[in-house]
Each structure stands twice: as structure tokens, then as C-alpha cells.
N, C-alpha and C positions, 0 to 999 in steps of 0.2 A: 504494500500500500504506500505510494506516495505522500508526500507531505504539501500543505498548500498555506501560502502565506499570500494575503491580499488582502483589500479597501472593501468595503463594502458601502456604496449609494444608498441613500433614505432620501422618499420624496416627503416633502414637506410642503404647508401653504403656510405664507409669510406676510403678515400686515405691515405693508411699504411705509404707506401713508395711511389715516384714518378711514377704513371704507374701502380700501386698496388690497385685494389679497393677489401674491403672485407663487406661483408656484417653482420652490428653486428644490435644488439638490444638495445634501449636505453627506461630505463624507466623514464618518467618523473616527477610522482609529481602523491599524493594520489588524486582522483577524486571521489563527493560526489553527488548522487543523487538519485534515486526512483527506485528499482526494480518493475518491470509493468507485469511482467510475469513471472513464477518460475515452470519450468516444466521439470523431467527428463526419458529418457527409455535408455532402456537398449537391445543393438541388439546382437545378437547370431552373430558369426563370426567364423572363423576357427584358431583362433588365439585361445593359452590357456586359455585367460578371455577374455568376452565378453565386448565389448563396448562400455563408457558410454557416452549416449550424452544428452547435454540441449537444451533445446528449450526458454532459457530465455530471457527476453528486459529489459535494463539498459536505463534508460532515465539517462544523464550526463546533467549537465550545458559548455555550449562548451568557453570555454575562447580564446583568440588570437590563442597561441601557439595549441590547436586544432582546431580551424575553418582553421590553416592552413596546417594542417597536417594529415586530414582525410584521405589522401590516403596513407597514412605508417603504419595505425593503424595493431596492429599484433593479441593482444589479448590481454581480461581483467583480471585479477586476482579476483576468486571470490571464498571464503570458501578456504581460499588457496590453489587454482588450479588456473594455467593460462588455460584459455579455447579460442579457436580461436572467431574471429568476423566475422560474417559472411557475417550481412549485415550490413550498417549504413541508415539509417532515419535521415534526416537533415531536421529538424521541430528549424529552429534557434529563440529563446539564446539553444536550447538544440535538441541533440543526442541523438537518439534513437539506441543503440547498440541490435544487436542480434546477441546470443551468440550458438555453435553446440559444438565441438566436445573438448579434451582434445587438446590442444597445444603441438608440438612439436619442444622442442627448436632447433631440430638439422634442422627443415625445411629451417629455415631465406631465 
């Protein structure tokens, strides 16, 4: 089993101004645990490049600040790409992250 060190995205909505919410992305703090699955294909699309998606699972150790913030989770930083989550596995002290397609920052 592999070892997996990376960032982990949380979406959040942020009052700019009074009345004003914008939706940003905050990352919080390097998270260190087990890659369980490392699997990648590659689909044909009608886009110029084809694209690429994981089918990978990230066990994390889940601390406070994510046991309470599972449902903001955006994506993980892995091989340096942020890739979407797809699903979460909540087998607590730990997170089973699964990981699909490239993240797109402009989604939030």
C-alpha cells in the first residue's frame, strides 16, 4: 500500500460585503494517509484531448476540523493535480476519499 501526502479543497460561501455571498475555496493543511486504490482510463470525448479520469481511494486520518467539514470537501491534490471527490467512506478515525475526474477550479 502506498503512502499519500496532499491538500485537501473545502468549498465555502463567504460574506464579501453585507448581503454579498461569494463562493471561494479554502485549503486547509497537508493531509497524510494510504493510497488503497490507484487506477487510471482515459475516455474519448469530442473535446480536442481526451479525458482523464481516476478511479483512486485515499484513506485520510479525519481530525476535528474534517469530521466536520465532510460536506464542503471539493477535491484532493494528488501528483499535482486537484482531482474532484466523488465519494466519501466514513469508516471513523478515517476517510475513505474516492477520487474521478480533473477538478475544475472555475466550478466552486
Amino acid at each position: 500500500m502506498s503512502k499519500f501526502s496532499g491538500i485537501i479543497g473545502f468549498g465555502e460561501t463567504v460574506e464579501t460585503v453585507p448581503g454579498v455571498f461569494v463562493p471561494t475555496i479554502t485549503e486547509r493543511r497537508r493531509y497524510y494517509g494510504d493510497l488503497i486504490r490507484n487506477y487510471m482510463s482515459i475516455q474519448n470525448s469530442n473535446n480536442l484531448n481526451d479525458d482523464i479520469n481516476i478511479s483512486n481511494q485515499i484513506s485520510v486520518v479525519a481530525d476535528s476540523f474534517l469530521r466536520e467539514h465532510i460536506n464542503t470537501m471539493k477535491y484532493v491534490e494528488f501528483m499535482n493535480i486537484k482531482w474532484k471527490i466523488t465519494n466519501v467512506d466514513i469508516q471513523f478515525p478515517r476517510l475513505i476519499l474516492s477520487l474521478g475526474g480533473v477538478y475544475n477550479e472555475h466550478e466552486t
